[in-house]
PDB file of N, CA, C and O in Angstrom:
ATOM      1  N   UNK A   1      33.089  -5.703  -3.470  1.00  0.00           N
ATOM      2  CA  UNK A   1      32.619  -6.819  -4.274  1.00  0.00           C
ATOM      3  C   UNK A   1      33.670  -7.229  -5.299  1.00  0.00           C
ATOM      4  O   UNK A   1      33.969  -8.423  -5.342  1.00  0.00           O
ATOM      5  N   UNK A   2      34.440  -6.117  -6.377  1.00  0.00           N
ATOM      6  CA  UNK A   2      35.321  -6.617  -6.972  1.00  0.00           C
ATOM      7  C   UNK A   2      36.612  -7.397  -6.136  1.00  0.00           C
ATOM      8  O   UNK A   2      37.383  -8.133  -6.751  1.00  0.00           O
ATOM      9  N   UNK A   3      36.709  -7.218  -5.090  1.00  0.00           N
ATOM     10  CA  UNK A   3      37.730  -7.986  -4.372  1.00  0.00           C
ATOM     11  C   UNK A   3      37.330  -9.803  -4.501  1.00  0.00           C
ATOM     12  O   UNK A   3      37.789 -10.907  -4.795  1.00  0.00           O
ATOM     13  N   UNK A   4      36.251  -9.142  -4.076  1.00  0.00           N
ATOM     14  CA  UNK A   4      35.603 -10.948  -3.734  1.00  0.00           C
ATOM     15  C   UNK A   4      36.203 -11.323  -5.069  1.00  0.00           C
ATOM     16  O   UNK A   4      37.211 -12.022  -5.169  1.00  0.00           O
ATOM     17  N   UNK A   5      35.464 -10.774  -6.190  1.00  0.00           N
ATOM     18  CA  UNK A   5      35.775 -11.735  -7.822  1.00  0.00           C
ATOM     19  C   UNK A   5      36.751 -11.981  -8.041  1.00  0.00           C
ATOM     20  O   UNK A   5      36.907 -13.109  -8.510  1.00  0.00           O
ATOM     21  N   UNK A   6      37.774 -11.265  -7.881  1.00  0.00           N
ATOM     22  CA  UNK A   6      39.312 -11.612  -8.189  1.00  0.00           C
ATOM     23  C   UNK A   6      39.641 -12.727  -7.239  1.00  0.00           C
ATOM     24  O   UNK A   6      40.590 -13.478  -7.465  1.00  0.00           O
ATOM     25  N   UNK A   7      38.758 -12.870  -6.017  1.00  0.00           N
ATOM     26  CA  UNK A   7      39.471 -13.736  -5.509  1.00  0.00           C
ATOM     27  C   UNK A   7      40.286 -15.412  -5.867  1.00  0.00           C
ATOM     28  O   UNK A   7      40.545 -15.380  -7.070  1.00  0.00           O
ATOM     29  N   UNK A   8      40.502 -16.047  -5.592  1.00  0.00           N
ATOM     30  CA  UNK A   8      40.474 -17.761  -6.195  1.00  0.00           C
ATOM     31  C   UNK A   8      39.952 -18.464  -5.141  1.00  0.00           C
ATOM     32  O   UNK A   8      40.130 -19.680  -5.194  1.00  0.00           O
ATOM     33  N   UNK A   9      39.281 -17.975  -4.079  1.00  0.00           N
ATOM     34  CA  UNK A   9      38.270 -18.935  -3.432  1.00  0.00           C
ATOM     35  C   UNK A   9      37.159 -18.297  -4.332  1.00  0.00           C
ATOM     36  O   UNK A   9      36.562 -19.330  -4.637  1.00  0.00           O
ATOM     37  N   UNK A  10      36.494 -17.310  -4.950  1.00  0.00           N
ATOM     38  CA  UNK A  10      35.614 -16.877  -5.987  1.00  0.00           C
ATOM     39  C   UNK A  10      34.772 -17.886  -6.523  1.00  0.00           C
ATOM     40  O   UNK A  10      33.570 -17.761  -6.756  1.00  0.00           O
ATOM     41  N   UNK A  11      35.579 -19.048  -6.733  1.00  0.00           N
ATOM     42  CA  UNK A  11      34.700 -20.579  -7.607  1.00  0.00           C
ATOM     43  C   UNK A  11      34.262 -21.140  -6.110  1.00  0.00           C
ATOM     44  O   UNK A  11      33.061 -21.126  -5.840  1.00  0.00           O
ATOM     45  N   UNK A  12      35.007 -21.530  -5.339  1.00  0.00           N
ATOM     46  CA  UNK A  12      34.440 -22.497  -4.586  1.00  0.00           C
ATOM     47  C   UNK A  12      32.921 -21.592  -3.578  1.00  0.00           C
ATOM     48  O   UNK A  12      31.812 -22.049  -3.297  1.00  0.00           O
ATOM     49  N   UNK A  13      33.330 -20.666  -3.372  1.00  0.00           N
ATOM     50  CA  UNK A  13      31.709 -19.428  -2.654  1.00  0.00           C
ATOM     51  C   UNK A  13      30.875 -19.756  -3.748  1.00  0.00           C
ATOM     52  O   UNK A  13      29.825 -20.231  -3.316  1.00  0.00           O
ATOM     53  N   UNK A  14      30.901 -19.701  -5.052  1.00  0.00           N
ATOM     54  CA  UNK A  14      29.790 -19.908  -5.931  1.00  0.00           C
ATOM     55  C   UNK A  14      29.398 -21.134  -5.742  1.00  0.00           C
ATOM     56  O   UNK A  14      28.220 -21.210  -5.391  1.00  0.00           O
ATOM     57  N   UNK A  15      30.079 -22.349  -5.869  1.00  0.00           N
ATOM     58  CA  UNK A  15      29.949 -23.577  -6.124  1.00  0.00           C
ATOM     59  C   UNK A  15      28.765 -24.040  -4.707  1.00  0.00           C
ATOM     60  O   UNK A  15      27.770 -24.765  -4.717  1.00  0.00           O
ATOM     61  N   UNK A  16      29.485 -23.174  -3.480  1.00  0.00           N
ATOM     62  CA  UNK A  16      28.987 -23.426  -2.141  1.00  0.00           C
ATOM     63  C   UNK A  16      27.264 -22.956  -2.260  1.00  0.00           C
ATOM     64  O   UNK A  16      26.248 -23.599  -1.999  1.00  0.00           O
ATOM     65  N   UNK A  17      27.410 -21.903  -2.644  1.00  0.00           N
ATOM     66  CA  UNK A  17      25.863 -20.791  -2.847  1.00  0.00           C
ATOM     67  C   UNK A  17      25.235 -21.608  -3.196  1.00  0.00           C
ATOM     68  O   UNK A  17      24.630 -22.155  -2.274  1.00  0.00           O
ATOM     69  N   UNK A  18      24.985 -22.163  -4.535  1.00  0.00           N
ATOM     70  CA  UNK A  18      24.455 -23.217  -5.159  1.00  0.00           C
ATOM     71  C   UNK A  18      24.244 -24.690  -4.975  1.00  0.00           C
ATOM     72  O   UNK A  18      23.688 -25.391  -5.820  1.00  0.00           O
ATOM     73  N   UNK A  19      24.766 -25.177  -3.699  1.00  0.00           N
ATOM     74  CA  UNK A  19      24.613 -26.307  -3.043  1.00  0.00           C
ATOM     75  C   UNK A  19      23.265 -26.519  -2.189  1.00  0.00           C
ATOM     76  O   UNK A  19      22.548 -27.499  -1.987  1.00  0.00           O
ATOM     77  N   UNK A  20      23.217 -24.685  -1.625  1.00  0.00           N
ATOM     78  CA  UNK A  20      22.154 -24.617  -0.899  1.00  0.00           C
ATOM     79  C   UNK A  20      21.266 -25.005  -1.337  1.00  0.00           C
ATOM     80  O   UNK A  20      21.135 -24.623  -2.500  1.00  0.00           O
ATOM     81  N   UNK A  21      20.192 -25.880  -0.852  1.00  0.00           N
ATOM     82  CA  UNK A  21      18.863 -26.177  -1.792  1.00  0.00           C
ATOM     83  C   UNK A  21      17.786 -25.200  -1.669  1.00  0.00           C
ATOM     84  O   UNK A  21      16.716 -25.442  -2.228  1.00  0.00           O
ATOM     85  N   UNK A  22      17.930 -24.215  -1.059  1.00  0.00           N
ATOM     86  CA  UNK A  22      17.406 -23.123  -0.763  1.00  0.00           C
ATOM     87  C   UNK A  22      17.670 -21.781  -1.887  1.00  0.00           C
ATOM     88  O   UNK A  22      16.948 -20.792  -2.005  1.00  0.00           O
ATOM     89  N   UNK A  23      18.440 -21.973  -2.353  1.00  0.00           N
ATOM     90  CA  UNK A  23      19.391 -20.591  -3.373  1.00  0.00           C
ATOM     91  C   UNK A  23      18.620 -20.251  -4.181  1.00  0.00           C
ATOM     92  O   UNK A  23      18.371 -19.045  -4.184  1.00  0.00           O
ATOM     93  N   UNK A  24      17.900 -21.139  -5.220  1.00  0.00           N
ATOM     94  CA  UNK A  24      16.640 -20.694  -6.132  1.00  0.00           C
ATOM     95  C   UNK A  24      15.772 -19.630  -5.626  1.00  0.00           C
ATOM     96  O   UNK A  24      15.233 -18.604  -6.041  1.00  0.00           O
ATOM     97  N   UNK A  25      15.892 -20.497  -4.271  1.00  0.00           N
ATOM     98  CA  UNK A  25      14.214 -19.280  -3.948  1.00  0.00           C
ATOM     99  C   UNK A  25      14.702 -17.577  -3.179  1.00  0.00           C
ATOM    100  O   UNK A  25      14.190 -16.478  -2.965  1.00  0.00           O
ATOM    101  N   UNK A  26      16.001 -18.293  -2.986  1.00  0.00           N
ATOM    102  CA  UNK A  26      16.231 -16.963  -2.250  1.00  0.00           C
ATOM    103  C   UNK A  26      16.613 -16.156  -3.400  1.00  0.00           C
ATOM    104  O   UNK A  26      16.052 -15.068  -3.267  1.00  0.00           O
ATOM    105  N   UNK A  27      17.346 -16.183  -4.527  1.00  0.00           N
ATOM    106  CA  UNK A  27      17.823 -15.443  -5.634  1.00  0.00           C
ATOM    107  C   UNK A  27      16.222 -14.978  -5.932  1.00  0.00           C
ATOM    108  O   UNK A  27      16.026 -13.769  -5.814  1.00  0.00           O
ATOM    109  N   UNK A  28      15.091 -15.786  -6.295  1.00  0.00           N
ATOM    110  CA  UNK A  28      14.193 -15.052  -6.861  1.00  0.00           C
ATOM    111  C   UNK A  28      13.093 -13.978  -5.790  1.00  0.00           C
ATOM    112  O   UNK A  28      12.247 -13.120  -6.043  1.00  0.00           O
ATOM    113  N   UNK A  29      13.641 -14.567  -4.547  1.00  0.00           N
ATOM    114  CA  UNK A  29      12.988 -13.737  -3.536  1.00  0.00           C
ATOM    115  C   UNK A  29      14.058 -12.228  -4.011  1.00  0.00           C
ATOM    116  O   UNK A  29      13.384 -11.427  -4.659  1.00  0.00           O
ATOM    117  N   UNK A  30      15.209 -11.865  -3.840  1.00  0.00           N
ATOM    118  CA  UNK A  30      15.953 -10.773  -3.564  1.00  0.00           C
ATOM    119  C   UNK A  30      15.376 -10.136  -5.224  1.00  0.00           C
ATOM    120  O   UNK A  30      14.980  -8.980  -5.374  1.00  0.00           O
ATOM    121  N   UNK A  31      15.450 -11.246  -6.430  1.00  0.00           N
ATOM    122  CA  UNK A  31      15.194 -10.382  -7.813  1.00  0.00           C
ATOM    123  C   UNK A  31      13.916  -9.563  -7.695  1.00  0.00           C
ATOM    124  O   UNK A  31      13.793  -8.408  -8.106  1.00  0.00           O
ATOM    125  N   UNK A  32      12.703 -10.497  -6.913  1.00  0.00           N
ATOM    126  CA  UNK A  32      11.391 -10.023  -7.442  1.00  0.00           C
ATOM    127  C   UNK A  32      11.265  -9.147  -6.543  1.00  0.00           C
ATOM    128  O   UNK A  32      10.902  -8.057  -6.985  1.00  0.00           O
ATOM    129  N   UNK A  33      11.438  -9.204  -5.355  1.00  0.00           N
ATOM    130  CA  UNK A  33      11.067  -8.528  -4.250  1.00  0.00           C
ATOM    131  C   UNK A  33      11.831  -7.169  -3.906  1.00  0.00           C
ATOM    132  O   UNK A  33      11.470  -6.029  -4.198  1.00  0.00           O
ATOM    133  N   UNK A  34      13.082  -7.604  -3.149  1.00  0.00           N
ATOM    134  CA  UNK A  34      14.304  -6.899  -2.588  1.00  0.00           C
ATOM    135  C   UNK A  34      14.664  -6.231  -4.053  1.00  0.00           C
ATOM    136  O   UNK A  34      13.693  -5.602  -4.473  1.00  0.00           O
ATOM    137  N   UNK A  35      15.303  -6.212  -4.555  1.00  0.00           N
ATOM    138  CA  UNK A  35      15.795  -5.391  -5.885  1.00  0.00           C
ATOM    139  C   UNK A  35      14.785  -4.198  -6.397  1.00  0.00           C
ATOM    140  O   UNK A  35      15.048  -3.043  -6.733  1.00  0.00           O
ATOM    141  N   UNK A  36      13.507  -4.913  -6.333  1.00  0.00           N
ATOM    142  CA  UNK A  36      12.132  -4.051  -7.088  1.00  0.00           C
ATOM    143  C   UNK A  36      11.925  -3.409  -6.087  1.00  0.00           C
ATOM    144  O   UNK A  36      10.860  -2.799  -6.181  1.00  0.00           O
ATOM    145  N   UNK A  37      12.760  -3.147  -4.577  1.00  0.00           N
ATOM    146  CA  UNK A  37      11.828  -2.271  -3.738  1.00  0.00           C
ATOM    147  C   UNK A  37      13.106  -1.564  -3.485  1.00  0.00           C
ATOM    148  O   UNK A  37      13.099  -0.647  -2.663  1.00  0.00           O
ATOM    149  N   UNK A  38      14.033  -1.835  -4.001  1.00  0.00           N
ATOM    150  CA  UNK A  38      15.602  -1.335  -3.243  1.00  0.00           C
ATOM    151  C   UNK A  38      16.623  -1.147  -4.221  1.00  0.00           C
ATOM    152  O   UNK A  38      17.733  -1.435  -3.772  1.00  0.00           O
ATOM    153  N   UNK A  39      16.623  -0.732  -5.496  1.00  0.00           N
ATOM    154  CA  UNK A  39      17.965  -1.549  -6.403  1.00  0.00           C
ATOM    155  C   UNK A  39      19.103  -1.244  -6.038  1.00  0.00           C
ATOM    156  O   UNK A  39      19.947  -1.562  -6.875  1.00  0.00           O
ATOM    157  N   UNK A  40      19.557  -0.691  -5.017  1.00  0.00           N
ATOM    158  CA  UNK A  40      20.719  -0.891  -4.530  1.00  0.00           C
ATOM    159  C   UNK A  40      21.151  -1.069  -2.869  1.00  0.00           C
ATOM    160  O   UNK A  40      21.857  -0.543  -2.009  1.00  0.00           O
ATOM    161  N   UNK A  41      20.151  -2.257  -3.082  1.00  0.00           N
ATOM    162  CA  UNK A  41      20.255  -2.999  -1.643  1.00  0.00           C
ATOM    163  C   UNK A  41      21.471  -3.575  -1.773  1.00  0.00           C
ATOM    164  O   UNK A  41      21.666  -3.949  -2.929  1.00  0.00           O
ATOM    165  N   UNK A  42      22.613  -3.849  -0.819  1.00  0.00           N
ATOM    166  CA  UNK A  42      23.573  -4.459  -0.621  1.00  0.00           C
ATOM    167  C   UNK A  42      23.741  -6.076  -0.188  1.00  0.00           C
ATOM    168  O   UNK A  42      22.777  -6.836  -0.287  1.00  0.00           O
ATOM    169  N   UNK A  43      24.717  -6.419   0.175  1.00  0.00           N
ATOM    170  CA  UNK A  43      24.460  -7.831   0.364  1.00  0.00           C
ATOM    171  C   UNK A  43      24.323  -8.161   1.717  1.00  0.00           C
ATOM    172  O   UNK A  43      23.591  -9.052   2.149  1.00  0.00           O
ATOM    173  N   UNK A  44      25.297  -7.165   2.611  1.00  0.00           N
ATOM    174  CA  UNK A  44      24.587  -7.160   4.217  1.00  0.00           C
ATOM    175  C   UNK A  44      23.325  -7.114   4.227  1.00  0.00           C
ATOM    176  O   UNK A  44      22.691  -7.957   4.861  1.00  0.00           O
ATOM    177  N   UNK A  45      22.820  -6.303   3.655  1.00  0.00           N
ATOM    178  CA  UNK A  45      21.243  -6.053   3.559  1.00  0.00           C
ATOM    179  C   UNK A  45      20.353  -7.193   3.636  1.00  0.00           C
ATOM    180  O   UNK A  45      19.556  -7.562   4.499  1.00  0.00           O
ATOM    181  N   UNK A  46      20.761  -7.739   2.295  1.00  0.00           N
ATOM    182  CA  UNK A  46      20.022  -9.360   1.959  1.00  0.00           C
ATOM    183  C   UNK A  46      20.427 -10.007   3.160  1.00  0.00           C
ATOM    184  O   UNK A  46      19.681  -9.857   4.127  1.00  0.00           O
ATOM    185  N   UNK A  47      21.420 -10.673   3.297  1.00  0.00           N
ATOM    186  CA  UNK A  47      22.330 -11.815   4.657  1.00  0.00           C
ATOM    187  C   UNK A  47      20.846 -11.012   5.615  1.00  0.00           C
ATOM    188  O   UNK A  47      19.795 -11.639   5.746  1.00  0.00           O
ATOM    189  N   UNK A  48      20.973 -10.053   6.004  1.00  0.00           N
ATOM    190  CA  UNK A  48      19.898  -9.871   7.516  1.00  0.00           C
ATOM    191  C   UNK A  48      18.835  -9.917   7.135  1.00  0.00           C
ATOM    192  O   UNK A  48      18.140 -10.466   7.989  1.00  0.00           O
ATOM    193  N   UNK A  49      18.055  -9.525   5.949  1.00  0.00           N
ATOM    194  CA  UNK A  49      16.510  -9.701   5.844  1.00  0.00           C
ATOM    195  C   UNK A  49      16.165 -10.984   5.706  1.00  0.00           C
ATOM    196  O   UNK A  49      15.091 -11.484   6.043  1.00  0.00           O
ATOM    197  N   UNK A  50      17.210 -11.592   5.138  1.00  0.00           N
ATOM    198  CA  UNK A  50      16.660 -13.056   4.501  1.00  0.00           C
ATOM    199  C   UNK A  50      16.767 -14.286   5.091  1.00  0.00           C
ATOM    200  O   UNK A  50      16.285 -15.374   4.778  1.00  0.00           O
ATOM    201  N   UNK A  51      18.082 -13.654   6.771  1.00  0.00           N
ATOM    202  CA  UNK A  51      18.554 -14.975   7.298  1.00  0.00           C
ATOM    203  C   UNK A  51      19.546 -15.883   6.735  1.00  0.00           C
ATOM    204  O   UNK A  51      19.661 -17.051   7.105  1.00  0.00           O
ATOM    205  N   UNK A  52      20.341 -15.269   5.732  1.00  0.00           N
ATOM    206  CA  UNK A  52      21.166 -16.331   5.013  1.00  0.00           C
ATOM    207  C   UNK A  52      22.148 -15.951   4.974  1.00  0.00           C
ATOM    208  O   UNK A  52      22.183 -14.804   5.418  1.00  0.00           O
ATOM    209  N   UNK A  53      23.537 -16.491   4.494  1.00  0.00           N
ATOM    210  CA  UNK A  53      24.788 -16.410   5.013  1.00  0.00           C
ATOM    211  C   UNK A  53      25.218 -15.533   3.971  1.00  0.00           C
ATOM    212  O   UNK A  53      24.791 -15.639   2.821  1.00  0.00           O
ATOM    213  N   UNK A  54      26.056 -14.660   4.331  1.00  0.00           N
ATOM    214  CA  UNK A  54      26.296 -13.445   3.590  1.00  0.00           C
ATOM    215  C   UNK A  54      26.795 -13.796   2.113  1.00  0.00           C
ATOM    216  O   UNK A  54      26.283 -13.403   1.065  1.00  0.00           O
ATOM    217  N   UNK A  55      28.130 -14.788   2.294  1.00  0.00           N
ATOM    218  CA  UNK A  55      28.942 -15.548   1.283  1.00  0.00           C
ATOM    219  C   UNK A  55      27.669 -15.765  -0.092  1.00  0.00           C
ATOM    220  O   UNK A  55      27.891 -15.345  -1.228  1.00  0.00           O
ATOM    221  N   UNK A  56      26.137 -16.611   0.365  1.00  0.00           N
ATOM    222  CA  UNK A  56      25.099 -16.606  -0.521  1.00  0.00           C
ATOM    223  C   UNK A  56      24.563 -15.098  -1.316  1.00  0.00           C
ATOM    224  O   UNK A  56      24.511 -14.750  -2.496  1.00  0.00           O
ATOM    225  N   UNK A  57      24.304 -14.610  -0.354  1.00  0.00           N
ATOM    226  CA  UNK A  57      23.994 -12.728  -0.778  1.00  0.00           C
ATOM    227  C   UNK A  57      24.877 -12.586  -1.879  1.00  0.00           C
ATOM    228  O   UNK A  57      24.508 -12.578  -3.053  1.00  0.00           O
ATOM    229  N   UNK A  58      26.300 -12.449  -1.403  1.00  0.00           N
ATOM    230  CA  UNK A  58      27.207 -11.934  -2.618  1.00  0.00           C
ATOM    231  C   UNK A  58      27.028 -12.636  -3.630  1.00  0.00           C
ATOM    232  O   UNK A  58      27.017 -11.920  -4.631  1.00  0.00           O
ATOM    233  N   UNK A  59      26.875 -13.734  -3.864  1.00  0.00           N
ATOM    234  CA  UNK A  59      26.525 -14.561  -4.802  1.00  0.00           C
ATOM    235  C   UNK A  59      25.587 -13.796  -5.578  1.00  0.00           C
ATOM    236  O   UNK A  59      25.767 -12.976  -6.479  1.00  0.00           O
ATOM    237  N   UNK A  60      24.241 -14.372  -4.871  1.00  0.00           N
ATOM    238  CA  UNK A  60      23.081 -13.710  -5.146  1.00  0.00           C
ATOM    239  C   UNK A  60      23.314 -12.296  -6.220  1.00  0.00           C
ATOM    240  O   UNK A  60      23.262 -12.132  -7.438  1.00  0.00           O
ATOM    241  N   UNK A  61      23.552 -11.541  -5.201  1.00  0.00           N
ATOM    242  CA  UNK A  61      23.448 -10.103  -5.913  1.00  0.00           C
ATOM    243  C   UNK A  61      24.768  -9.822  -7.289  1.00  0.00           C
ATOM    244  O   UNK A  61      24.684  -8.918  -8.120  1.00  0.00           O
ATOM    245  N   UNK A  62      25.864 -10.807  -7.216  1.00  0.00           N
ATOM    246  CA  UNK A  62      26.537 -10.663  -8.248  1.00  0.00           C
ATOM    247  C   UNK A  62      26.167 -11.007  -9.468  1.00  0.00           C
ATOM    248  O   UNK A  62      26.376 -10.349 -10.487  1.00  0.00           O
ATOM    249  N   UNK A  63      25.260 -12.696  -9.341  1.00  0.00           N
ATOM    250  CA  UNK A  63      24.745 -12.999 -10.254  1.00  0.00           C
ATOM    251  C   UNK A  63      23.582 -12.140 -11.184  1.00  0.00           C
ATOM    252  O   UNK A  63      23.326 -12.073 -12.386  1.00  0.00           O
ATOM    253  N   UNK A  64      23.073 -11.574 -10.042  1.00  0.00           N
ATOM    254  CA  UNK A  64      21.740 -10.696 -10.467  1.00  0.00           C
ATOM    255  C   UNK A  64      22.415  -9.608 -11.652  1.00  0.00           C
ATOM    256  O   UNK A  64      22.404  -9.696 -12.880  1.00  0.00           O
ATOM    257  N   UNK A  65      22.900  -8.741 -10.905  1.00  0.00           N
ATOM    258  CA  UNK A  65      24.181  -7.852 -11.278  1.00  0.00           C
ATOM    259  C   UNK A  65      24.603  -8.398 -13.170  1.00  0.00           C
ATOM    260  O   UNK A  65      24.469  -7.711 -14.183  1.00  0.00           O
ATOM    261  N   UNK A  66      25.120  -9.839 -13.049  1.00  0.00           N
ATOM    262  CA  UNK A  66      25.658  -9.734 -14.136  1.00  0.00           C
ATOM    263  C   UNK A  66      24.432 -10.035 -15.249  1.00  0.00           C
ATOM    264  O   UNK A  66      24.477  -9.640 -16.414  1.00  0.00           O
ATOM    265  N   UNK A  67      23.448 -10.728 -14.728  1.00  0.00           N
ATOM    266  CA  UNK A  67      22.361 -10.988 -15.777  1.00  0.00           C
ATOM    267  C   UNK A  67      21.926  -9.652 -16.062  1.00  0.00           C
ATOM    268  O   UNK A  67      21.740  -9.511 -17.270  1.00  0.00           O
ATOM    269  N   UNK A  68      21.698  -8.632 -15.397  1.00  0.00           N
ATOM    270  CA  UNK A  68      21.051  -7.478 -15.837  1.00  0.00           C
ATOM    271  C   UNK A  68      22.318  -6.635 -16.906  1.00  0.00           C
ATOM    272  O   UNK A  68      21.892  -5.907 -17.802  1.00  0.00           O
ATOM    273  N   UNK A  69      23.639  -6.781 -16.749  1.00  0.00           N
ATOM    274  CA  UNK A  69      24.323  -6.260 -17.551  1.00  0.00           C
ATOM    275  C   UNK A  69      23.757  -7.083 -18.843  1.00  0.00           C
ATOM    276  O   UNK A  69      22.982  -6.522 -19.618  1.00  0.00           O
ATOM    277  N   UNK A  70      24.181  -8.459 -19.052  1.00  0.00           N
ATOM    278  CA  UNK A  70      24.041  -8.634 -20.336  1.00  0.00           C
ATOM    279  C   UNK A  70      22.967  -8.510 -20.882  1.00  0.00           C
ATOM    280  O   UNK A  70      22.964  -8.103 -22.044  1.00  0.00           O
ATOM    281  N   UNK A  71      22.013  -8.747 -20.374  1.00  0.00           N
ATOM    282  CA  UNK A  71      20.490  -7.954 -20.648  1.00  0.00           C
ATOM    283  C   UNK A  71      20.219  -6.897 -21.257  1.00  0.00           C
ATOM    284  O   UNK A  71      19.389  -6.920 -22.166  1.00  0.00           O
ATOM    285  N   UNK A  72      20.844  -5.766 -20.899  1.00  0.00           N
ATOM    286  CA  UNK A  72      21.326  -4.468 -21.383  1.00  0.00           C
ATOM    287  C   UNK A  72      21.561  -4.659 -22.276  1.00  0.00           C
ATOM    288  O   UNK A  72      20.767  -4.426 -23.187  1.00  0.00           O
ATOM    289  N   UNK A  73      23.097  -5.324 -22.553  1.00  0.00           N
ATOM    290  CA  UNK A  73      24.326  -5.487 -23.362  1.00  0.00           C
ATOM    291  C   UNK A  73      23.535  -6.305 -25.081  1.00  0.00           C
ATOM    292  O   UNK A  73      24.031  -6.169 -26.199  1.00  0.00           O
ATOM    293  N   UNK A  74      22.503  -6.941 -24.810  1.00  0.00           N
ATOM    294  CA  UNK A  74      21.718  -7.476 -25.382  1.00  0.00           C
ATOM    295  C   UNK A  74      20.343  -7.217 -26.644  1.00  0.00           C
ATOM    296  O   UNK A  74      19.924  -7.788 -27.650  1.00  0.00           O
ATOM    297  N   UNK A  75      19.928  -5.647 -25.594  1.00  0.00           N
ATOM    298  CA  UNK A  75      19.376  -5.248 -26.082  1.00  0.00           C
ATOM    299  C   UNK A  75      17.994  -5.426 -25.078  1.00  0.00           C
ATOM    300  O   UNK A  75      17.209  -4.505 -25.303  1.00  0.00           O
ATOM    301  N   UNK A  76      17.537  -6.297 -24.116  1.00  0.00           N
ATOM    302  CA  UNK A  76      16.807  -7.342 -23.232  1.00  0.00           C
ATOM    303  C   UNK A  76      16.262  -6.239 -22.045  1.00  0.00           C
ATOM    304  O   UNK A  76      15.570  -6.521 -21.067  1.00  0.00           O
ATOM    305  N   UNK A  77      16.829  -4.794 -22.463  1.00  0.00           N
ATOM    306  CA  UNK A  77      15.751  -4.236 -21.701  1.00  0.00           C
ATOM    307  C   UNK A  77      16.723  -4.381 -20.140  1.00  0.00           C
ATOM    308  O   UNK A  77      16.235  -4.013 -19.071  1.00  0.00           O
TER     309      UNK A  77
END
């Protein structure tokens, strides 16, 4: 995963994830669901349960990933 971030295609996979008009629901499907039954489900994981293109997953789970750090970082539990 840190590979992916360093990458400089890094912006345009995000930019792509978020085009999907689908991405909302799948991010809150993997938060509420997948995460609460798995927390260290991977992103292959997601891509096959969910049917969606892996490039989204990584997304997905990075974003998740970083909201729960600052959350922490926050105090936010």
């Amino acid at each position: 995963m840190e590979e992916c971030l360093k990458s400089p295609l890094w912006p345009l996979l995000v930019e792509t994830a978020h085009a999907i008009p689908t991405y909302p629901y799948h991010k809150s499907y993997v938060r509420d669901v997948l995460l609460r039954d798995n927390p260290t489900v991977d992103a292959s994981e997601v891509h096959l349960r969910l049917g969606i293109p892996l490039g989204e997953a990584l997304v997905i789970l990075n974003e998740l990933k970083t909201q729960k750090s600052n959350k922490s970082e926050d105090g936010g539990g």
